[in-house]
C-alpha positions in Angstrom: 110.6 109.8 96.2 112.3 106.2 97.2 115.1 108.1 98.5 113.1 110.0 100.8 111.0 107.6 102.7 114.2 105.7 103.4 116.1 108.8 104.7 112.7 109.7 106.9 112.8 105.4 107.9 116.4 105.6 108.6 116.0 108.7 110.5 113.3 107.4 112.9 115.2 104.3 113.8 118.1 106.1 115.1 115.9 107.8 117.5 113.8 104.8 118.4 117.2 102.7 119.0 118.4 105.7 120.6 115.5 106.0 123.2 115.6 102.5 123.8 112.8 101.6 121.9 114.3 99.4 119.6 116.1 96.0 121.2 119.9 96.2 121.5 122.6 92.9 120.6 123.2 92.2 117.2 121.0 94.3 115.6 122.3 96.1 112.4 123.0 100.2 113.5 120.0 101.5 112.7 121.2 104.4 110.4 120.3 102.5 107.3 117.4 99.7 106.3 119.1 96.6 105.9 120.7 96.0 102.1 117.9 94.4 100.6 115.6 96.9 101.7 117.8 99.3 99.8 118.3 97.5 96.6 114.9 96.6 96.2 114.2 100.2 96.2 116.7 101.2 93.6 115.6 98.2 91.5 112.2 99.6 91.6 113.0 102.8 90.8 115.1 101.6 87.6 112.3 100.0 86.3 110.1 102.9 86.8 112.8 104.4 84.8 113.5 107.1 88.0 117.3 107.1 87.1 118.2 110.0 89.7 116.5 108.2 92.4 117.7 105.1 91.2 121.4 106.3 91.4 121.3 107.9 94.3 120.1 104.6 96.1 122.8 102.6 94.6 125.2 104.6 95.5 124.0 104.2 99.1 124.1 100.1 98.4 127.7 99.8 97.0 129.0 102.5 99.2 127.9 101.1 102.5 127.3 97.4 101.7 130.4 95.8 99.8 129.8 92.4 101.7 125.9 92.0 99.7 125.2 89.1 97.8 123.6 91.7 95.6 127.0 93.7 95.4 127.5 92.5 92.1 123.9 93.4 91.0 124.2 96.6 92.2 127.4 96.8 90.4 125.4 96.0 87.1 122.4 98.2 87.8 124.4 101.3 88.7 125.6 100.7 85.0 121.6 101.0 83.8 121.4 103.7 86.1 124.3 105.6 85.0 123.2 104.9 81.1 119.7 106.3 82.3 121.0 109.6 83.7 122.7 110.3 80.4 119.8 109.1 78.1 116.9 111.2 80.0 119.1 113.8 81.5 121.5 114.8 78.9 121.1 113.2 75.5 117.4 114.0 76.0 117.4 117.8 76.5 119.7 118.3 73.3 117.1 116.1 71.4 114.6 118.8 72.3 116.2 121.6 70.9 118.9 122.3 73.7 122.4 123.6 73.3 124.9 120.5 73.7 126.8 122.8 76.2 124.0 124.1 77.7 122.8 120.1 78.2 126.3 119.3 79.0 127.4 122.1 81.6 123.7 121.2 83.4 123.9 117.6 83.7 127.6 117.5 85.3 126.6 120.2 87.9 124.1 117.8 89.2 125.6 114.2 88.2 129.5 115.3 87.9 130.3 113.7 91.1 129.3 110.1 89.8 132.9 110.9 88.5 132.4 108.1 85.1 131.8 110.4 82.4 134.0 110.2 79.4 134.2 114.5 78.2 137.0 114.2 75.8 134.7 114.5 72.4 131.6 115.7 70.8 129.0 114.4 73.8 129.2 112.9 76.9 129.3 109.1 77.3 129.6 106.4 80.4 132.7 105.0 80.8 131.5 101.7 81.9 133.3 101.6 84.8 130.5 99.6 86.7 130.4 97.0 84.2 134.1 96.5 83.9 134.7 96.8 88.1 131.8 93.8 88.0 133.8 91.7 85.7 137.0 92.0 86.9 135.5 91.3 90.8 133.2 88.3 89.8 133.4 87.6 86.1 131.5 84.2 86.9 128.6 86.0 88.0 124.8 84.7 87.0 125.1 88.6 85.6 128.4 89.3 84.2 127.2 87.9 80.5 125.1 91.2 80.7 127.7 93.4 81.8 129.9 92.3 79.2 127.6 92.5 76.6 126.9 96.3 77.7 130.6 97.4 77.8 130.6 95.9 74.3 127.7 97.9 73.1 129.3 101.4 75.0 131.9 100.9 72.6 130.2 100.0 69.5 129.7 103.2 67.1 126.9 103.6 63.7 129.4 106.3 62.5 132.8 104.1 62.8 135.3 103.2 60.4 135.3 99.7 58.4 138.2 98.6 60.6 136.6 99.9 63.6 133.4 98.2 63.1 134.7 95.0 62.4 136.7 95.2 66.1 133.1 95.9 67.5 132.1 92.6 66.0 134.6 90.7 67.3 134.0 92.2 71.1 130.6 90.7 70.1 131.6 87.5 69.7 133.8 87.5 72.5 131.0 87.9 74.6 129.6 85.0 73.6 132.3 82.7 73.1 132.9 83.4 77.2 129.6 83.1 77.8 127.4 80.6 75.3 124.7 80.3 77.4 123.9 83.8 78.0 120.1 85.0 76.9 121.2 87.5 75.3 122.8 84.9 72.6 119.9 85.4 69.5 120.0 89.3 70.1 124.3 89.3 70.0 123.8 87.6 67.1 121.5 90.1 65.3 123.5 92.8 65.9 126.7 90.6 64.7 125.1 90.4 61.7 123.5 93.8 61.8 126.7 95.6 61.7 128.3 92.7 58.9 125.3 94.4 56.9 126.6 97.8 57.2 130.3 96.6 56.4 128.8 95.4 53.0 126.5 98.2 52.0 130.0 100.0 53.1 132.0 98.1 50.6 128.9 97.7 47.6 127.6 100.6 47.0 130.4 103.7 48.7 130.9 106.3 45.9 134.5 107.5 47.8 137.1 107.0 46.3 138.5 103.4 46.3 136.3 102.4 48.9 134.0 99.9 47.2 135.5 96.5 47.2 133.6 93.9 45.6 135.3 90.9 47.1 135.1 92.1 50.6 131.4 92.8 50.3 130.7 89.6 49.2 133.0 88.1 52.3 131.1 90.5 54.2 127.5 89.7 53.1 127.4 85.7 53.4 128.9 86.6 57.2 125.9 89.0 57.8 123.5 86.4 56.2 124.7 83.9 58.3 124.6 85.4 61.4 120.9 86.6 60.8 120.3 83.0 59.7 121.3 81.9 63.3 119.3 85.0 65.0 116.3 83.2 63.5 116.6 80.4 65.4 115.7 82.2 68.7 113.2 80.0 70.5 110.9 82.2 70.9 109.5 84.9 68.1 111.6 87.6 69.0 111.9 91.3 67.9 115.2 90.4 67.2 114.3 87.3 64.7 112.0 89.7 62.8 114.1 92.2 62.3 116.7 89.5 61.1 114.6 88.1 58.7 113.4 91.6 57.5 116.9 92.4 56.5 117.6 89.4 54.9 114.7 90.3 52.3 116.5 93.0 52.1 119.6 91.7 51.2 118.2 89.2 48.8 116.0 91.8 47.3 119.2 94.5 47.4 117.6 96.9 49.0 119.8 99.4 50.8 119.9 99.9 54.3 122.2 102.2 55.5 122.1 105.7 54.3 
């Protein structure tokens, strides 16, 4: 493991500086490789999707390196990492068949002193206490526009009410309104529009009781249909732009999608 090799380079630098084998002055202490070292590590471990490893090294980063040029990246990507853990170490096992407590009572005796879990429903979730911490430190960042639009998608929920959902979309929008430049722009859009879709399946076709609402599932269609319009103009042929125009056959051909 990553963590490893640095623990065994870390630990053989102290004893070369300590025998005098290493030169003295303003050389870094030798307990840890210098920051970079350390982030590159954890960034390779995230994308070899090696979450504990991954966390544990960023820890190490923002812990002992606050002054980094990277801090604010390592803010961000302790955010992934933290996402990771719960997708591969929690969600994942209860996928397979486990016991939600059984997944539950595991995961926090081994990732419970991250101290950013949310335990106050059904499942665990991330706080987003990374992504939030990066925004309020340095919200002009080259990397913020991705923190924001993660803290938007932590709170976004399939099963929410109308109201609810609509209050998603507009944390959407905030996102890019504060930042219009973002890359993220064509795939904000999509799922702007994505959830507009749901609010009018919610509206056309609900069998409860005074839900349907013909007026606001028109409003709510031409907003979705709009919005996928502008996901199509992506400049390059995204996921994203296909899947907007696949629902707006859908819509045209009024085809449900939503259960």
């Amino acid at each position: 493991m990553r963590l490893q090799r640095i623990v065994c380079a870390a630990g053989l630098a102290a004893v070369l500086f300590l025998a005098g084998c290493l030169p003295s002055g303003k050389m870094k202490t030798p307990d840890l490789p210098d920051d970079r070292f350390i982030f590159s590590q954890a960034q390779q471990a995230l994308d070899a999707r090696d979450y504990p490893d991954a966390a544990e090294l960023l820890k190490i980063f923002l812990r002992e390196f606050p002054e980094s040029k990277q801090y604010t990246w390592g803010l961000q990507r302790m955010g992934e990492a933290m996402q990771g853990l719960l997708q591969t170490q929690y969600l994942r096992p209860i996928e397979n068949g486990q016991e939600e407590k059984t997944a539950r009572e595991a995961f926090l005796s081994t990732y419970g002193t991250y101290s950013c879990w949310l335990t106050d429903n059904a499942r665990l979730t991330y706080d987003g206490s990374h992504y939030r911490k990066l925004l309020k430190d340095d919200p002009d960042s080259n990397i913020a526009d991705e923190a924001a639009y993660r803290l938007a998608l932590l709170r976004s929920d399939p099963q929410a009410r109308p109201e609810k959902i609509e209050q998603e979309v507009q944390d959407l929008g905030r996102v890019l309104e504060r930042y219009p430049a973002t890359s993220f722009r064509y795939e904000i859009l999509y799922m702007m529009a994505y959830r507009y879709h749901q609010l009018y399946e919610h509206y056309a076709y609900s069998n409860r009781p005074g839900a349907a609402n013909p007026a606001k599932a028109q409003h709510y269609r031409k907003q979705a249909v709009y919005l996928y319009s502008l996901a199509l103009k992506s400049p390059r042929h995204s996921l994203f732009a296909e899947k907007a125009w696949q629902n707006l056959q859908d819509l045209e051909d009024d085809q449900k999608i939503f259960p």
